[in-house]
N, C-alpha and C positions, 0 to 999 in steps of 0.2 A: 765496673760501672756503678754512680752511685745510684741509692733507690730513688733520687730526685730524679735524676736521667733517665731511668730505666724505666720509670711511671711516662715519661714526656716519648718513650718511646713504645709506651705500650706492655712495658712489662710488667711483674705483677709484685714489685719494689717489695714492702713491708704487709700489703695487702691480708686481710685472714683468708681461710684456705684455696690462696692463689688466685683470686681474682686478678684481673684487668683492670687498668683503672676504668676501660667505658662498662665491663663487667659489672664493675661494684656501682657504677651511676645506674644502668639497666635492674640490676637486684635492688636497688631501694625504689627506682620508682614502679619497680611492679608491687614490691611490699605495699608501699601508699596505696595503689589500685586494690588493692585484695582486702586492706586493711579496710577502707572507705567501702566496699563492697559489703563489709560485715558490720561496719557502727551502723550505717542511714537506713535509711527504706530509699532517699527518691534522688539518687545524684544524680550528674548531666554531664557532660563534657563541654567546654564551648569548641569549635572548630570550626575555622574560619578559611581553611586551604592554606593559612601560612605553614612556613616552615616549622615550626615549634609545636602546633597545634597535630601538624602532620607527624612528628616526631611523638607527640602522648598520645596518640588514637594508635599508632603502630607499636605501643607498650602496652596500652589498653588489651589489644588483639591478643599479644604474648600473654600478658597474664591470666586471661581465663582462656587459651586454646587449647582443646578443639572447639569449643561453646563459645560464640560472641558475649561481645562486652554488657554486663549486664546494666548499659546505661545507654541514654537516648543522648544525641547530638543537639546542640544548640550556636547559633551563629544569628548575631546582630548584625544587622545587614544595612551598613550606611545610604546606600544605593550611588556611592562613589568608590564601587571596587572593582580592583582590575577585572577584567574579564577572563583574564586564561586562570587567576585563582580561583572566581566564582565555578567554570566548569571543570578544574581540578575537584573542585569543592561537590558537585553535583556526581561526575564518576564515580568519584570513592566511596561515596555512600549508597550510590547504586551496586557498586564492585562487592562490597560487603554487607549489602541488604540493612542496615544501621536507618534508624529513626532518625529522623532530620527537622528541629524545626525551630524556626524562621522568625525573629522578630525584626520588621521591617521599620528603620528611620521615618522611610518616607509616607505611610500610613498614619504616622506621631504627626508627621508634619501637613500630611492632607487634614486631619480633621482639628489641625489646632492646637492640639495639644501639646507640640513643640512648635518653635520658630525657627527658621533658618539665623544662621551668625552672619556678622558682615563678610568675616573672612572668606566664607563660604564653605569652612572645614565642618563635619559633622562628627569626628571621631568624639568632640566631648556632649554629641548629642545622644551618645548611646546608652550612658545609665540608666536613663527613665526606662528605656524600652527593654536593657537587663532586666532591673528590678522589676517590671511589672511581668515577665517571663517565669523568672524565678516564684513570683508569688503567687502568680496563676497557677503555675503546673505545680505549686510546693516541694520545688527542689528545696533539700535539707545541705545538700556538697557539691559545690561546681568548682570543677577541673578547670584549672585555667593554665597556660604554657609560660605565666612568666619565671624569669630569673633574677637572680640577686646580683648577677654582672651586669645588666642591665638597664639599670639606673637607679638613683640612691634611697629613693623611696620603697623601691622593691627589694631594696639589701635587707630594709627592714622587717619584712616578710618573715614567719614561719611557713613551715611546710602546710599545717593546718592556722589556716587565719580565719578567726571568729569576727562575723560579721552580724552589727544588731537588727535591729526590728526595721529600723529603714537601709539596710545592707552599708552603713557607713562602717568605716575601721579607723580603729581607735589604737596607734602604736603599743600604750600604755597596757590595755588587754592581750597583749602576748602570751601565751603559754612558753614556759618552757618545754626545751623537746628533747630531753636527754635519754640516749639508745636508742633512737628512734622507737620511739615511744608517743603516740600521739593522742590527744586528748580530744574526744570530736563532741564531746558535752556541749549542749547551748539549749536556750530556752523558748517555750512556744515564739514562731516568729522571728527564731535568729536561724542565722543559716554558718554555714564554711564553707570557703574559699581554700581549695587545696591545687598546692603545687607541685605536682611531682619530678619539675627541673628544676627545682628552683636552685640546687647545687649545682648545677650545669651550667657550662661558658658558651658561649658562641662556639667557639672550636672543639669542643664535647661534642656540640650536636652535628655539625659537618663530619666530625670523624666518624660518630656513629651512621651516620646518612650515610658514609661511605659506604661501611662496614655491612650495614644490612642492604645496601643496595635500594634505598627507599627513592620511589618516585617524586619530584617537584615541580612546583609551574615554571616553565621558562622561564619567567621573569628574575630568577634567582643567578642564571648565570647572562653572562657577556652577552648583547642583542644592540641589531641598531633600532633605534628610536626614534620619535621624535619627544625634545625635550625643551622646556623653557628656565631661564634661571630667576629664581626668586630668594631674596637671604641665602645666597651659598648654597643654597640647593638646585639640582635639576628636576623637576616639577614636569607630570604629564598633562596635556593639554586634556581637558576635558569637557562636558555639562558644568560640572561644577562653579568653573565659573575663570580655568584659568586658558590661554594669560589674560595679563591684563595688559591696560595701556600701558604702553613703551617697554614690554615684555615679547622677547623674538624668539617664535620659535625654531628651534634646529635642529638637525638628529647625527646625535651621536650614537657612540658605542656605550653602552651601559650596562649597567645590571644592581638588582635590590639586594640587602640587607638582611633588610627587614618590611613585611608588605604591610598595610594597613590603610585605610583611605588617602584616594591618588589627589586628594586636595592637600595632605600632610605627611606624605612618604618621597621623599627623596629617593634617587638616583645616586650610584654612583660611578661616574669613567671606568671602564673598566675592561681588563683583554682574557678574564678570567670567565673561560666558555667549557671547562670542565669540571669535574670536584674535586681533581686536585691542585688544579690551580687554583682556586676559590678558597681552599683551604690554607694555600700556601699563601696567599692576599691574607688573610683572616690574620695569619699568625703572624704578619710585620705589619698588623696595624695596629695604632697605638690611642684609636678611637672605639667609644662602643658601639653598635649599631643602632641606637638611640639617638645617641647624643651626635651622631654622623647626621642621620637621614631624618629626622622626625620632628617636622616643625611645631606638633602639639605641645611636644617637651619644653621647647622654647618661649614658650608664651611667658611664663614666671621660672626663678627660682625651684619653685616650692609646686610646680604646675601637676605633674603627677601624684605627689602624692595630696595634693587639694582635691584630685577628681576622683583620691580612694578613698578621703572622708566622706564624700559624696557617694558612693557605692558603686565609683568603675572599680576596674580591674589593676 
């Protein structure tokens, strides 16, 4: 077998002293936890109940056990998210006693401070309510779950992303990161943005979910629904504001991706109701789960990484 084969099947190909390949992805993102443990004083995790988010609080765990994470949770809360994530979201943090807190869209938007969009999506109304999270509590490093498969803006990423005085990023301010070697330097006012999947695929982290046996909200595998089609997507009926006129609802069989507010997370057809089917879906698709399900992405070209100059995620 060659070491390409042998890695796709889990062996430990070329690897130094015989890792795995999900080995060697688990041993560097615990490095980054331990590492971000020892530069900051105040980092934070964001955790949202997705999948990815679920996947670095459960590396978080590994790396300082038997002692919890020595960091607090945080999650932007659009007030258009699914429900079975929000109470996945609310157990776990009970489950493990973890600090939890909350900056709410809809608070931004009772007192003015933001506007509803026409679309009625709020996922690009969450920077203000980041940034002013991060500045209040002066977090110095937040943990965030994305990847460089992802989408193209994020390929651009370091593992440590220096963000300035208004949490904007700046491609051009990249560190380099040779040996994993990370540089968490910044100045009164700036902060990092650390990723520790960001070398992780989609199918990385379902194999690992396998592997460790990690719990998910339903809504990740095969379910009947009801669902509306809007732009090539299937769309949950909601407050928000969908469907709309000459939009029918129906229920299919489905299942998500990737979760994030039900005004801009697509569905997808689906008969995949375990994690090895799910997996086995993942790996003869030749879409990413961005660019499949997530109407935000669509807005422009250039839409993601427009809302990192801005200080999302």
């Amino acid at each position: 077998m060659t070491s390409t084969a042998n890695a796709a099947a889990g062996g430990t190909g070329n690897r130094p002293h015989g890792l795995s390949h999900l080995d060697a992805l688990e041993s560097e993102a615990v490095h980054v936890f331990r590492e971000v443990a020892g530069e900051f004083e105040r980092p934070v995790i964001l955790f949202s109940g997705g999948k990815d988010s679920i996947v670095m609080l459960h590396l978080a765990l590994k790396a300082f056990a038997p002692a919890p994470p020595p960091f607090a949770l945080l999650h932007v809360d659009t007030g258009h998210n699914f429900p079975e994530v929000l109470d996945y979201r609310d157990r776990t943090v009970a489950r493990h006693g973890l600090r939890l807190r909350v900056a709410a869209v809809q608070e931004y938007l009772d007192s003015g401070r933001l506007r509803e969009r026409p679309d009625g999506t709020r996922n690009p109304l969450q920077t203000v309510p980041l940034l002013d999270a991060i500045n209040q509590d002066r977090f110095d490093a937040v943990f965030g779950g994305g990847r460089r498969d992802e989408e193209k803006a994020r390929a651009k990423e370091r593992v440590f992303s220096l963000r300035d005085e208004f949490g904007g990023w700046d491609p051009r301010r990249q560190r380099p990161e040779l040996w994993q070697l990370y540089n968490g330097r910044h100045a009164p006012g700036e902060h990092v943005r650390v990723f520790p999947l960001s070398n992780w695929t989609e199918l990385d982290v379902w194999q690992y979910i396998a592997r460790e046996r990690i719990e998910l909200p339903s809504i990740y595998y095969a379910h009947e629904r009801e669902v509306f089609a809007r732009s090539g997507m299937w769309l949950a009926p909601g407050g928000w504001g969908g469907p709309g006129e000459g939009e029918t609802v129906e229920r299919r069989r489905v299942r998500y991706r990737t979760v994030g507010d039900m005004s801009c997370t697509g569905a997808v057809d689906s008969e995949a109701d375990t994690i090895e089917k799910v997996i086995a879906e993942i790996a003869a698709s030749r879409l990413t789960e961005r660019g499949a399900t997530r109407a935000d992405d669509k807005l422009s070209e250039a839409a993601m990484e427009d809302r990192k100059r801005e200080g999302y995620f």
